[in-house]
C-alpha positions in Angstrom: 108.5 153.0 94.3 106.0 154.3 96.7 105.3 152.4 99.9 102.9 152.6 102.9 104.0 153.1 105.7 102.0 152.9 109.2 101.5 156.3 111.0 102.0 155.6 114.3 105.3 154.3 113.9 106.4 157.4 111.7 105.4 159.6 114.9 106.8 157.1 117.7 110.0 157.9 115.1 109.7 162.1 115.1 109.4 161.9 111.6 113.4 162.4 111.8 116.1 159.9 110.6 119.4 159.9 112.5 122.3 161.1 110.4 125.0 160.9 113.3 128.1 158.9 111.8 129.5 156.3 114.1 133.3 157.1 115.4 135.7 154.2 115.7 138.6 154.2 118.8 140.4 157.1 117.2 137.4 159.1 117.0 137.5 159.0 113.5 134.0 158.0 111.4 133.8 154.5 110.7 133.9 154.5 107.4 137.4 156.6 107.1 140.3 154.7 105.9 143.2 153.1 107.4 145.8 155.3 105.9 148.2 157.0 108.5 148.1 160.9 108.2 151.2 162.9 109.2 151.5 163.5 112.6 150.3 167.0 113.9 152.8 169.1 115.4 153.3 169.2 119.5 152.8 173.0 119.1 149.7 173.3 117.7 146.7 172.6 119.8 144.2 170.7 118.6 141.0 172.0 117.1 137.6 170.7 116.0 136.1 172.1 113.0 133.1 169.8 113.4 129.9 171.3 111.9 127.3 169.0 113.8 128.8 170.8 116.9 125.7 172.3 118.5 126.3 175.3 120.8 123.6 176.7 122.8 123.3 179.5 125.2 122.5 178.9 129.0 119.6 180.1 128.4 118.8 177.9 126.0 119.8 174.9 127.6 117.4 175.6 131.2 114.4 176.2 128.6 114.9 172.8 127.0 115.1 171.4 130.4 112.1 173.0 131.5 109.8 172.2 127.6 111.0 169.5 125.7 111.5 170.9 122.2 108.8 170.3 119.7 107.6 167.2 117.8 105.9 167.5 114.3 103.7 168.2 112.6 105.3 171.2 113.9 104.0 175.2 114.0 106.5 176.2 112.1 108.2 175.0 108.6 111.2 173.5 108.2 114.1 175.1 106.7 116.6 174.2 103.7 119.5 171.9 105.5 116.4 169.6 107.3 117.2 166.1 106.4 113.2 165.5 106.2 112.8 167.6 103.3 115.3 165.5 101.1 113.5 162.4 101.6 110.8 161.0 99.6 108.0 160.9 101.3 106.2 157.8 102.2 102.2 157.1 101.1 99.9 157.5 103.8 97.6 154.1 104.2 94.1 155.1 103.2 92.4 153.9 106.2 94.0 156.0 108.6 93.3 159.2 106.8 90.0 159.6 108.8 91.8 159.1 112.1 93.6 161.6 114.5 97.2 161.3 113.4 96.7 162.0 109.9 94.0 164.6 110.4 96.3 166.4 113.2 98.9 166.6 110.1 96.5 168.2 107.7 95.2 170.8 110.7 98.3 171.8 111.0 99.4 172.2 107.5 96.2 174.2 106.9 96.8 176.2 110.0 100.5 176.9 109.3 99.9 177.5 105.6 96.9 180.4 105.9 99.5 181.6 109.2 102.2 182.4 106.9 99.7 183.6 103.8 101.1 181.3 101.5 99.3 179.3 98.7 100.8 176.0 99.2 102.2 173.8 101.5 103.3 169.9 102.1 103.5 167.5 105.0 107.8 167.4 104.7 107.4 170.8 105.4 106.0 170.6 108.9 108.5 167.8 109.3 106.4 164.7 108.4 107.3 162.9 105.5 104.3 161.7 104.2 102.8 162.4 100.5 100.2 165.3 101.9 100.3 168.5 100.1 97.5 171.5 100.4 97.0 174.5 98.7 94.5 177.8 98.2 94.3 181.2 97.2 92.0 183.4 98.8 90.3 185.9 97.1 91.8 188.5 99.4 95.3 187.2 97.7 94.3 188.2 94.5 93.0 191.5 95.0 96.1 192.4 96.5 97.7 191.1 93.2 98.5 193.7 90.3 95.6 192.9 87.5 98.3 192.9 85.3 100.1 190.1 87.3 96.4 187.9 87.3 96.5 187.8 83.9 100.3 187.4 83.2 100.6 184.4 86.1 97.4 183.0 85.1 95.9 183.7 89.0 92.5 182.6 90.0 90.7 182.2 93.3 91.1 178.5 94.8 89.6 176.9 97.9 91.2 175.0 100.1 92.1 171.6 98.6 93.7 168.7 100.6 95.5 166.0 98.4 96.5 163.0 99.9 99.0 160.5 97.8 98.4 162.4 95.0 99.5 161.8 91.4 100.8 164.4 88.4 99.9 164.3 85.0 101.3 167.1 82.9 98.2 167.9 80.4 100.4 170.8 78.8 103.9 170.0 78.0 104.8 173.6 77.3 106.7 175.1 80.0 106.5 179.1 81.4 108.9 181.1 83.1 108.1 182.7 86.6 110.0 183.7 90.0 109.3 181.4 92.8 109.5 181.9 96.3 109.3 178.7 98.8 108.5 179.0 103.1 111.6 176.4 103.3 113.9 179.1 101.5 113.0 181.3 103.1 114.1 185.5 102.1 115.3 183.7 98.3 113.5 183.8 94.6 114.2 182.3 91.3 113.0 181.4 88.2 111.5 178.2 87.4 110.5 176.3 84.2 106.7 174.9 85.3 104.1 173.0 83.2 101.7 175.1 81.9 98.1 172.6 82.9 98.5 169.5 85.0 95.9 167.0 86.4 96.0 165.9 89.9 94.4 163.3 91.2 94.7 161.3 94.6 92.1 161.2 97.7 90.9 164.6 99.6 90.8 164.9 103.4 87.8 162.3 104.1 89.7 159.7 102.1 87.4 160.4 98.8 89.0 160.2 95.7 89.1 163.2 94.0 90.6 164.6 90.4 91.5 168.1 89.4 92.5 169.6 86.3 94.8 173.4 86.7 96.8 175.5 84.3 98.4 178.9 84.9 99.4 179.5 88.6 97.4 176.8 90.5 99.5 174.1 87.8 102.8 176.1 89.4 101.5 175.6 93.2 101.2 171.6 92.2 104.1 170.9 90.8 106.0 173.1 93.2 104.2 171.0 96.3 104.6 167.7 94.4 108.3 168.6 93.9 108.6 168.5 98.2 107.1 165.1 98.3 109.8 163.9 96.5 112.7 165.8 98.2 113.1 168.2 95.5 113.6 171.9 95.8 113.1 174.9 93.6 116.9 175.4 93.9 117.0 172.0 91.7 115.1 173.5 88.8 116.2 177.2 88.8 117.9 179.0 86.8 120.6 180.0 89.2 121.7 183.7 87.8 118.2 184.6 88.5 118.4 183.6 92.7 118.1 186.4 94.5 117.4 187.8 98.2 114.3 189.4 98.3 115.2 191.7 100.3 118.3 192.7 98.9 118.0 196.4 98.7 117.1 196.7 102.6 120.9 195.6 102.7 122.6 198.7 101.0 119.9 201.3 102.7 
């Protein structure tokens, strides 16, 4: 079930939610068991093979002290392994759409999106989890498309379009084939199955309520950004012999 939740306490939170385990007196996590392990032998040092070890450069470490790192909605997008984009997102409370916090999100989703030249993006993917997704294709984008790929892919020039908690209806229940890329994978493709028409609906940037109807790749874009508010990847849909690096070939030159 969806819920509201209030903005300002998302971003007094960093959008982040801890996922440190608590150690008990043995430095063990808290939820371990009580069964005794054999006892390491005296000749062996001790080693920690902890993967939430952080190690930073000096470097590093005087820059953070100088600038604090940043906070989201962030400049960048967050990459696969980012606890935010596993969670479902949370609805955004109509009445604060018109006000700073959630139009400083949507700025900068718009921002990072036409930045990076992609068609789509969502709020988990600046590191806010709140059910915000954008999308367009310029018509710049499509000339640089192969015509043969407009009319395979079903590609079309969209404007900018802002969808706050937005709703899915699939309109065409047939499914079509297609590699996919996704900003949060970033350098990996794969195929995935996607609903050939869907209908949107939700409320735009001024807090209007808005419907929209989209087949061929503008019904990809939707499902693909409805997919994040829900803390679902590509990687869960594809078919996995068809994941590739896209840049693969650079690798053996």
């Amino acid at each position: 079930m969806n819920r509201t939740v209030c903005t300002s306490a998302l971003l007094s939170r960093g959008y982040r939610a801890c996922t440190a385990k608590a150690l008990n007196a043995n430095g063990a996590p808290c939820w371990a068991t009580d069964t005794a392990l054999p006892a390491a032998s005296s000749t062996l040092p001790r080693r920690s093979y902890s993967t939430q070890v952080k190690v930073r450069s000096y470097l590093q470490y005087v820059k953070r002290k100088i600038k604090p790192p940043p906070c989201p909605p962030y400049t960048h997008v967050c990459q696969v392994g980012d606890p935010v984009l596993r969670s479902h997102a949370a609805a955004v409370d109509p009445v604060e759409i018109p006000g700073p916090e959630i139009q400083k999100v949507i700025g900068t989703m718009v921002r990072v999106m036409r930045k990076l030249e992609c068609v789509g993006l969502s709020a988990p993917q600046v590191g806010v989890p709140l059910r915000i997704l954008a999308l367009e294709f310029p018509e710049k984008m499509l000339e640089d498309s192969v015509p043969a790929a407009r009319q395979a892919r079903g590609l079309s020039v969209q404007p900018l379009r802002v969808f706050v908690n937005p709703r899915l209806r699939v309109l065409d229940g047939r499914t079509v084939l297609f590699q996919e890329a996704c900003e949060s994978i970033s350098g990996f493709s794969a195929t995935v199955p996607r609903y050939l028409s869907v209908e949107i609906s939700g409320l735009n940037e001024k807090g209007e309520a808005v419907t929209w109807q989209a087949s061929g790749w503008p019904a990809r874009i939707l499902q693909h950004e409805m997919d994040h508010l829900d803390g679902v990847l590509y990687i869960d849909r594809m078919d996995c012999k068809t994941f590739i690096n896209v840049r693969w070939e650079e690798h053996n030159e």
